[in-house]
PLY file of the C-alpha trace (Angstrom):
ply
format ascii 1.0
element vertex 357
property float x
property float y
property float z
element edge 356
property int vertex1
property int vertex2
end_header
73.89 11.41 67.07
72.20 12.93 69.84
70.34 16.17 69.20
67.88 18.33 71.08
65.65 20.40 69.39
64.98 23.97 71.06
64.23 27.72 69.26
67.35 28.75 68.66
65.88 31.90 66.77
66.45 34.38 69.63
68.70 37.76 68.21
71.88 38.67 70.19
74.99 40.42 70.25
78.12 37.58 68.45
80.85 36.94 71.03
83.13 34.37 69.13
85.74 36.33 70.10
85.31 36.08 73.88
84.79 31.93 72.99
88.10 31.96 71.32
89.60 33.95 74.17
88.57 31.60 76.50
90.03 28.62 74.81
93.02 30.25 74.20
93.28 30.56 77.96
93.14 26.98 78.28
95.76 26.75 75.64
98.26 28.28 77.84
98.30 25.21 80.27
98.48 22.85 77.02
98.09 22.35 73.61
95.87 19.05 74.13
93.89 20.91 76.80
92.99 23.77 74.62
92.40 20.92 71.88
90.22 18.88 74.16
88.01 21.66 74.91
87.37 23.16 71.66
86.05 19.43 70.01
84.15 19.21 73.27
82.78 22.54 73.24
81.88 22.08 68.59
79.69 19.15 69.78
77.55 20.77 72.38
76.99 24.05 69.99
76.54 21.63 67.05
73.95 19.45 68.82
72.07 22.07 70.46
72.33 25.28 68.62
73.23 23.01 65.50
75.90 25.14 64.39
79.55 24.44 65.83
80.84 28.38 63.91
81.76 30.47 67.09
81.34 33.29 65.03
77.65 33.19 64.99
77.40 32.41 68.40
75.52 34.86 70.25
74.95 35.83 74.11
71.35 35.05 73.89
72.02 31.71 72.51
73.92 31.24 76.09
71.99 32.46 78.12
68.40 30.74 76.30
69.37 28.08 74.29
71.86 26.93 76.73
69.83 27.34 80.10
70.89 24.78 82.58
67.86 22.94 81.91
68.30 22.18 78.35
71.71 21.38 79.12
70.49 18.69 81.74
68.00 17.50 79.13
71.33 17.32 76.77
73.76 15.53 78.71
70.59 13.16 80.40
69.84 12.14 76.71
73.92 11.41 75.83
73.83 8.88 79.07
71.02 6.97 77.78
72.03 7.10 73.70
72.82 3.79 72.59
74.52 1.89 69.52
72.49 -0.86 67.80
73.92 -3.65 69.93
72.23 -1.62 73.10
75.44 -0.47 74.47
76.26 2.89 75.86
77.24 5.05 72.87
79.28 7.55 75.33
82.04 6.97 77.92
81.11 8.92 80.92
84.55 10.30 80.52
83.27 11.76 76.72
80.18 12.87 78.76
82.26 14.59 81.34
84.65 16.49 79.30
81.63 18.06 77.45
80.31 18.81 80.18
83.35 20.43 82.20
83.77 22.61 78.66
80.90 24.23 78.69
80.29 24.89 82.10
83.91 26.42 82.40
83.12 28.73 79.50
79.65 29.58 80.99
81.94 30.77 83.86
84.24 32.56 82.01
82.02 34.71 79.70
79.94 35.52 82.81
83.07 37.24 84.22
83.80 39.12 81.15
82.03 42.78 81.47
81.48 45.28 78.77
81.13 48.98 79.72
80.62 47.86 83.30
77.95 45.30 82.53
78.28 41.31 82.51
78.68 40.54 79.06
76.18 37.21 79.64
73.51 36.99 82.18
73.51 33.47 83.68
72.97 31.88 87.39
75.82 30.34 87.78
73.92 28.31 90.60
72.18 26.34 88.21
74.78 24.83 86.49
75.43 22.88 89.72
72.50 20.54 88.76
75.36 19.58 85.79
76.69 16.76 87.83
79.82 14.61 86.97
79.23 10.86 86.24
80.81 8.23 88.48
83.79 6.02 86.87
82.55 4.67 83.59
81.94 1.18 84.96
79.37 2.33 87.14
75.99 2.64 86.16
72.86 4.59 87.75
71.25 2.56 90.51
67.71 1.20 91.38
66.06 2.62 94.14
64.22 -0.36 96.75
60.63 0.16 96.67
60.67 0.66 100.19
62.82 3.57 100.51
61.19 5.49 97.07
57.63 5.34 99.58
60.30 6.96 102.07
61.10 9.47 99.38
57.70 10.23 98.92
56.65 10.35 102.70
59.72 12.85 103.19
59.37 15.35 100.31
55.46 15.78 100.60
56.19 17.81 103.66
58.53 19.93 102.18
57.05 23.30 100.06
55.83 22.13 97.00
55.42 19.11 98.37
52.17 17.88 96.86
54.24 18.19 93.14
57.27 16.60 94.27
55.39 13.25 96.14
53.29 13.14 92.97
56.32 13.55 90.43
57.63 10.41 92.29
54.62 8.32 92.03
54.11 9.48 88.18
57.87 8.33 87.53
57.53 4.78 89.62
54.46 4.30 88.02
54.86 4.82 84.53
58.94 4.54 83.74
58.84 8.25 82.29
62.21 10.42 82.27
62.59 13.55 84.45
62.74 15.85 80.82
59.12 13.75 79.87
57.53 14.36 83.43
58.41 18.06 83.84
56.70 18.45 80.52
53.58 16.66 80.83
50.49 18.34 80.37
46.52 17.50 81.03
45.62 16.96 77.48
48.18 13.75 77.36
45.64 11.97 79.58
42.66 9.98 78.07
40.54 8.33 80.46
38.65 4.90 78.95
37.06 2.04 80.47
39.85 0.43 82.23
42.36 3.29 83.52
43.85 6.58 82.23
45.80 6.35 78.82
48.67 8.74 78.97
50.27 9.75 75.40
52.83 12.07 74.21
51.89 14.55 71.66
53.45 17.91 70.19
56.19 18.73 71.62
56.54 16.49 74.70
57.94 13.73 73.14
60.66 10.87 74.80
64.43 10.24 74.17
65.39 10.55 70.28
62.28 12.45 69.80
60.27 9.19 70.31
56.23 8.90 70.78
55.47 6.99 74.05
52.29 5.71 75.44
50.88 4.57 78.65
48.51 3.67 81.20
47.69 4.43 84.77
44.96 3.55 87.19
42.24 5.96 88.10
43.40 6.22 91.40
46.63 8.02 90.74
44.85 10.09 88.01
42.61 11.27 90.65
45.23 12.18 92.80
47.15 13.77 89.90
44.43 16.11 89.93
44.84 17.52 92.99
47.81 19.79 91.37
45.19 21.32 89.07
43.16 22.37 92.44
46.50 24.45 93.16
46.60 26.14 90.30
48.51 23.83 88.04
46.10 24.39 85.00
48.46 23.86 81.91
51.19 21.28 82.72
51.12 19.13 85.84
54.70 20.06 87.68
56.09 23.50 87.91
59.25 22.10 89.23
62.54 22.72 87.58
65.71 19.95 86.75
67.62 21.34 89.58
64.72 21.53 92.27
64.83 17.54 91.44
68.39 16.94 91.64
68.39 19.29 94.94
65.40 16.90 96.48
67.28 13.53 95.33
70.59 15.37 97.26
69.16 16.05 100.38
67.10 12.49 100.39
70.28 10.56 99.85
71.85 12.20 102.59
68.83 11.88 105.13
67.12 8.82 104.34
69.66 7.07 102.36
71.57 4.48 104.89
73.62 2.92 101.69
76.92 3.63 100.27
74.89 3.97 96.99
73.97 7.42 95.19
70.39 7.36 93.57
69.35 9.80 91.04
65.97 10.84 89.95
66.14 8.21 87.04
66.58 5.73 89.55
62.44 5.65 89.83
62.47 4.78 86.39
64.72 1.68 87.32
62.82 0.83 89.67
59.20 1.04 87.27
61.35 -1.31 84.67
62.15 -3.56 86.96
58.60 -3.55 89.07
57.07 -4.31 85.54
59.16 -7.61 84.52
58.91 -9.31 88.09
54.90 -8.09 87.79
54.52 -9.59 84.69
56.27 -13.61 85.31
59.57 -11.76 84.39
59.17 -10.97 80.97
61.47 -9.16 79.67
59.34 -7.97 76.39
57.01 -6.18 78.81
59.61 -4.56 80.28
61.54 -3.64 77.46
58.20 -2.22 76.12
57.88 -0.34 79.94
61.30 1.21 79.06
60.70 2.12 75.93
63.68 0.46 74.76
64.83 -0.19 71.66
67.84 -2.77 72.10
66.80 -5.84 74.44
70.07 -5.24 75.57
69.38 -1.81 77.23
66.21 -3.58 79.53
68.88 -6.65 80.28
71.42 -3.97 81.98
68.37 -1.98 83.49
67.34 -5.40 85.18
71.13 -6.54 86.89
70.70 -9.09 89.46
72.66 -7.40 91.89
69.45 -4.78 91.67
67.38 -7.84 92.88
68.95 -9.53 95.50
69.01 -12.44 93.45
72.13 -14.54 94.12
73.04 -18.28 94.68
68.80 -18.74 93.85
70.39 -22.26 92.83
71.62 -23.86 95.98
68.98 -22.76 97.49
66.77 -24.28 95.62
68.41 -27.08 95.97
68.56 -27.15 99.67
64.94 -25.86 100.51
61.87 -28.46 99.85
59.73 -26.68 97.13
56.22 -27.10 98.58
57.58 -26.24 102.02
55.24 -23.24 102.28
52.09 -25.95 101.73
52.75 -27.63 104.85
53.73 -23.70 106.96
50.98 -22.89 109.23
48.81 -20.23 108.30
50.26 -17.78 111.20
53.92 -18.85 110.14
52.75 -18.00 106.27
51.81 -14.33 107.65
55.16 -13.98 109.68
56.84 -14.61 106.71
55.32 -12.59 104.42
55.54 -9.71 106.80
59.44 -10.01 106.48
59.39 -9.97 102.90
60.33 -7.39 100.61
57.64 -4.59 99.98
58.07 -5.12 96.25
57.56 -8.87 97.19
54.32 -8.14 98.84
52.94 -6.06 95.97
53.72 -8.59 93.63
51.82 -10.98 95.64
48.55 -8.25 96.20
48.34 -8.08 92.01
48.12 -11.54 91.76
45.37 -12.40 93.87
43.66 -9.39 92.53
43.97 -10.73 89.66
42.85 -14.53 91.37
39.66 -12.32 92.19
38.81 -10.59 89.35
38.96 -13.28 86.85
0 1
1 2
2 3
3 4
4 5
5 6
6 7
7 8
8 9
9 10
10 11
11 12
12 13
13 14
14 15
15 16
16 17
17 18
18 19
19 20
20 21
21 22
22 23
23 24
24 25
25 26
26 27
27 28
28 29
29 30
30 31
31 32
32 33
33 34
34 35
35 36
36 37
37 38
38 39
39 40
40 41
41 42
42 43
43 44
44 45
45 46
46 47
47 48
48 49
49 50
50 51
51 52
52 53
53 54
54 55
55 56
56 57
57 58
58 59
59 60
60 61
61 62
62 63
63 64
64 65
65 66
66 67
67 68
68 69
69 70
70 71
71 72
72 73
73 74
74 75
75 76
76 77
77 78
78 79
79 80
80 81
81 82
82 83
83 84
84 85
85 86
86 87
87 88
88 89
89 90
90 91
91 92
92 93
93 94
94 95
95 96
96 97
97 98
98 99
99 100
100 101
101 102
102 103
103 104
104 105
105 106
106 107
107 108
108 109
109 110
110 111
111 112
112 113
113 114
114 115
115 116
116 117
117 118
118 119
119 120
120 121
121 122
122 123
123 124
124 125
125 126
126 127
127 128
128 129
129 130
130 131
131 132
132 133
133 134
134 135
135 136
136 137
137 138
138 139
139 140
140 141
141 142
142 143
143 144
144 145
145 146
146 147
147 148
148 149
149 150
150 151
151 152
152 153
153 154
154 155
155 156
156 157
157 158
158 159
159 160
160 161
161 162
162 163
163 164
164 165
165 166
166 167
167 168
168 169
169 170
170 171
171 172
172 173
173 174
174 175
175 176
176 177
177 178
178 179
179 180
180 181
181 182
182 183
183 184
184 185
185 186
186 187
187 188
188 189
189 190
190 191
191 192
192 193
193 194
194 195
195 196
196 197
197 198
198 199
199 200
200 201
201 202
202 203
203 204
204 205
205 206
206 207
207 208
208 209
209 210
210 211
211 212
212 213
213 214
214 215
215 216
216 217
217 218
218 219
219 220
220 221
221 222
222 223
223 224
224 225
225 226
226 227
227 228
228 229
229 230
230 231
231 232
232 233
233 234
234 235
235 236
236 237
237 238
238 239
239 240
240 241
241 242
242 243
243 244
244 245
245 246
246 247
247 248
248 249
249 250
250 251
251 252
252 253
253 254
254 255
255 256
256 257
257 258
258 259
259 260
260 261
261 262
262 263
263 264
264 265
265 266
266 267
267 268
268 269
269 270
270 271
271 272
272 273
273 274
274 275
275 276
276 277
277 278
278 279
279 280
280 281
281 282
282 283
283 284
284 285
285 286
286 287
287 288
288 289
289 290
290 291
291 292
292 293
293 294
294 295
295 296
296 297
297 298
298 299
299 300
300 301
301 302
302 303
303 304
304 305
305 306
306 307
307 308
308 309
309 310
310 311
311 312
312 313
313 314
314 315
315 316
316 317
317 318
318 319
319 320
320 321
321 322
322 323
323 324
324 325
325 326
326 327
327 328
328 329
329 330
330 331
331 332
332 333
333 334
334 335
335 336
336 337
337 338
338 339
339 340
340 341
341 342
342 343
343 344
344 345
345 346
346 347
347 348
348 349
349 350
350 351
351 352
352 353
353 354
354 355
355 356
């Protein structure tokens, strides 16, 4: 079961009533609809607030303990939960349905006044970061390499710019989740000999209330820094879930020359997959990257439509293997320029490596 843990100690006025009003306003279309919305609506209390009892519901549990930002933390962390065979453990349609419930109620009891005044106070704007999933069979893309570098170009213009470019990198480079980056702080980073460990602690903690661990080079650390020259003393990013799913909007439509729809967790895609071709495509590394569980999981993260991998094969079979022995140097370069960014990084690491040894 999928639970997240927030202070749900804050003192209100009870408005089960207004809850069951509103459901029995959705009974008047249909029995199953009012039906539908009340399980739907006893999971999301019972996992967040951990009581599914409208009577001790209370305004400030809606308008605290269900901030749009703990609900995008909620419904990010029911995508992701998996069984023990690394399958999805929620149809998007399950997913969708909670989420339609809750939003519509948020709605509803922000309508409802007593003695003149709204008997909740809510933005209803922020519950537009509460996006509905794509068709079950669909799953969350990769972002190229290429175009995330565009991503970062584009938003380090924008205001706040430094913090989003930097939020970007963080994510590519170390496969965290938007809930683990927006909570980061300076005291997860150790430096040491080789790089920068990076470690959760307290309360900043990954999916299923997970430790995770990490390492980064001292050249992003470095640059990381420059947010605490701004004033960013305490935790790294001031940004909010729905400044991030506002930047990923606007980027898909402006930069984005696909049919496809990437979301911020496509960066952590894209650091899974960046890990197993990085390391002779291992797929323990990057299940370890992930932070996976399930073997499974990693396999679906790493689809081979993601790589451009497809009839490898026949061509194989048609291309001489040492042809690139016997290519001039120049004709070596023009290729390589052609190649893939990702390609070409793959190829810098390794003769790093050459060097180093």
């Amino acid at each position: 079961m999928v639970m997240v843990n927030h202070n749900t100690s804050y003192m209100g006025n009870y408005i089960g009533d207004y809850i069951e009003e509103f459901l029995k306003v959705k009974g008047k279309k249909s029995f199953n609809t009012e039906k539908t919305y009340r399980s739907s609506l006893n999971q999301v209390f019972k996992d967040i607030l951990g009581n599914n009892d409208y009577i001790y519901i209370t305004d400030k549990n809606i308008e605290h303990d269900l901030r749009s930002e703990i609900l995008f933390e909620y419904f990010d962390s029911l995508y992701d939960a998996e069984k023990e065979d690394g399958t999805r453990m929620y149809a998007n349609q399950t997913i969708n349905s909670r989420q339609s419930a809750i939003k519509s109620l948020i709605t509803y009891l922000k309508t409802k006044k007593i003695d003149g005044e709204n008997l909740i106070k809510y933005d209803l704007d922020d519950l537009k970061v509460i996006e509905s999933l794509k068709n079950i069979g669909e799953e969350i893309e990769m972002i190229p390499f290429e175009l995330s570098m565009e991503y970062i170009e584009y938003f380090g213009k924008e205001e706040q710019g430094l913090e989003k470019s930097l939020i970007i990198e963080l994510a590519i480079d170390s496969a965290l989740r938007a809930s683990e980056l927006l909570k980061i702080e300076w005291s997860n980073f150790t430096p040491v000999e080789d790089g920068v460990i990076m470690k959760s602690h307290g309360y900043n903690k990954g999916k299923g209330n997970e430790e995770w661990i990490d390492k980064i080079s001292f050249e992003l650390y470095n640059k990381l820094l420059q947010l605490k020259e701004i004033g960013n003393t305490n935790k790294l990013f001031t940004l909010t879930y729905k400044k991030l799913v506002g930047m990923m909007d606007r980027a898909n439509k402006l930069l984005n020359n696909t049919d496809l729809e990437y979301s911020f967790h496509s960066f952590k895609k894209l650091s899974v997959t960046m890990c197993y071709l990085n390391n002779g495509n291992c797929i323990d590394s990057a299940m370890k990257k992930a932070r996976h569980k399930n073997v499974n999981t990693t396999m679906r993260y790493l689809r081979l439509t993601n790589l451009n991998v497809t009839g490898i094969i026949s061509a194989k079979m048609t291309t001489a293997e040492e042809l690139y022995k016997t290519a001039s140097h120049e004709l070596l370069l023009e290729c390589l320029e052609e190649m893939r960014p990702e390609m070409l990084l793959l190829l810098n690491n390794k003769i790093k490596n050459k060097i180093t040894k």
